[in-house]
C-alpha positions in Angstrom: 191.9 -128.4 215.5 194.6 -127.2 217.9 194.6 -124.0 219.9 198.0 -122.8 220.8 199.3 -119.3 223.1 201.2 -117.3 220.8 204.1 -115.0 222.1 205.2 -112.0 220.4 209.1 -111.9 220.6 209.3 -108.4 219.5 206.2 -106.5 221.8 205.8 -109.6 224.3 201.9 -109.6 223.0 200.3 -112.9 224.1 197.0 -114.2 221.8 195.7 -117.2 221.0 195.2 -118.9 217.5 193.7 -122.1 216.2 195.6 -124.0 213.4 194.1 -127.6 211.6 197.0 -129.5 213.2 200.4 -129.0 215.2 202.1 -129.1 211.5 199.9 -125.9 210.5 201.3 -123.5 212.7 205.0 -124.5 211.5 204.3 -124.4 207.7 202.0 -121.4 208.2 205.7 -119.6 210.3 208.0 -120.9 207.3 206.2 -119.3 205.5 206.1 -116.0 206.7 202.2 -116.1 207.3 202.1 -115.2 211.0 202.4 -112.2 212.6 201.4 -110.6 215.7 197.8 -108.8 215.9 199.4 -106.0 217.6 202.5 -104.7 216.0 202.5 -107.2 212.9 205.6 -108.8 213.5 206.4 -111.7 212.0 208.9 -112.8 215.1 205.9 -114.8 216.9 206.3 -118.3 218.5 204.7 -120.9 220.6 204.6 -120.3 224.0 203.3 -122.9 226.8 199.5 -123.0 227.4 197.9 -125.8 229.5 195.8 -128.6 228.0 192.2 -129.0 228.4 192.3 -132.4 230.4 188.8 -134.8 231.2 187.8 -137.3 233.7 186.5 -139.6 231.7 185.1 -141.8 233.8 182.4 -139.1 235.5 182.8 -137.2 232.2 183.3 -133.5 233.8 186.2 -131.2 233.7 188.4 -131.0 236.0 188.6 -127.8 237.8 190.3 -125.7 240.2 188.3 -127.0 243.3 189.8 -130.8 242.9 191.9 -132.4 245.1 195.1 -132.6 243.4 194.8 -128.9 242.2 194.1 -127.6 246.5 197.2 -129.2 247.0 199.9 -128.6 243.8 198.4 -124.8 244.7 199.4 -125.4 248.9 203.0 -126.8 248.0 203.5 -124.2 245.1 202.4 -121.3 247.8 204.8 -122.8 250.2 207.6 -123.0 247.9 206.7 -119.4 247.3 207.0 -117.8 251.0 209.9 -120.1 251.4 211.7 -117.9 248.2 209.9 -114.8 249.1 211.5 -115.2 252.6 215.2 -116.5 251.9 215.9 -114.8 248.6 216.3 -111.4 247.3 213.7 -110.3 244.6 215.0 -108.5 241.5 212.0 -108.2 239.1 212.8 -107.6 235.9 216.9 -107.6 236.7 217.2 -111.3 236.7 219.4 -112.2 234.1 221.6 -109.0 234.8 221.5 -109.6 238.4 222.6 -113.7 237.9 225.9 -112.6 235.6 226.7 -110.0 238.1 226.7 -113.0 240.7 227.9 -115.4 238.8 230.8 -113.5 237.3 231.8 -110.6 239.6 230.6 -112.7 243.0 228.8 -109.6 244.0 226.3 -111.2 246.3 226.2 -114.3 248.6 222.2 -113.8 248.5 219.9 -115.8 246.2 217.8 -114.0 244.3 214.5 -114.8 242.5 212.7 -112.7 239.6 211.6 -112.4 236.3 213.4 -114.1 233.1 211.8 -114.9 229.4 212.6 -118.0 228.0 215.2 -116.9 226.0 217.1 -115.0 228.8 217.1 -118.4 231.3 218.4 -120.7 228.3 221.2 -118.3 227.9 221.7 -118.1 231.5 222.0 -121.8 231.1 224.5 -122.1 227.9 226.8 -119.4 230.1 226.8 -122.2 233.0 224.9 -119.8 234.9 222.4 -122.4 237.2 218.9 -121.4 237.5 215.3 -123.2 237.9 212.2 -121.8 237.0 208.7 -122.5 239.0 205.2 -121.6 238.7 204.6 -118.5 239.9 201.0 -118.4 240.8 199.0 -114.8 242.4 197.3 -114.8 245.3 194.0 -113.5 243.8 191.5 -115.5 246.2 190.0 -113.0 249.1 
């Protein structure tokens, strides 16, 4: 059994869904046999969901408190401020925003926002540079 993040394309609904193997979900979507829960679109696809990962050798989980993840979490919070600091945010406005730049030279400014999938590969095909991080909330106290 495999559990994979499904990603509405049509009402941006995220849910999860088990199939018997990787091959299930793609026979199950040729055949017009998935939909989303919420508006019952049939425009749903994978989206990227992190694996479930083991230390064997103590046999425990590995969770947010290790090592490794204190410090991916420190450089990803620096690599945030650093943005947050020398770029301008746009929200939702990214791909708009990058064309305007890119074609009509209207800023000298980075910027940094919000982009689906779709909207930074076409970014990309248009020869339009742009990198995507995680973006992870401050939710600790």
């Amino acid at each position: 059994m495999i559990k994979y993040n499904l990603k509405c394309k049509k009402c941006k609904n995220i849910f999860d869904s088990w199939f018997s193997s990787s091959n299930e979900f793609d026979r199950l979507k040729k055949l017009k046999l998935l939909n989303c829960e919420k508006c019952k679109s049939l425009n749903v696809e994978k989206s990227l969901m992190s694996p479930q990962v083991i230390n064997r050798s103590k046999n425990i989980r590995l969770n947010d408190d290790s090592k490794k993840t204190k410090l991916l979490k420190k450089k990803l919070k620096e690599y945030q401020n650093f943005i947050k600091t020398n770029f301008e945010y746009v929200g939702n406005n990214f791909a708009y925003e990058a064309r305007s730049i890119h074609y009509n030279k209207k800023k000298s400014k980075g910027i940094y926002g919000k982009a689906s999938i779709e909207d930074v590969k076409n970014l990309r095909d248009e020869g339009i540079e742009t990198e995507t991080i995680p973006w992870i909330e401050d939710k600790e106290n």
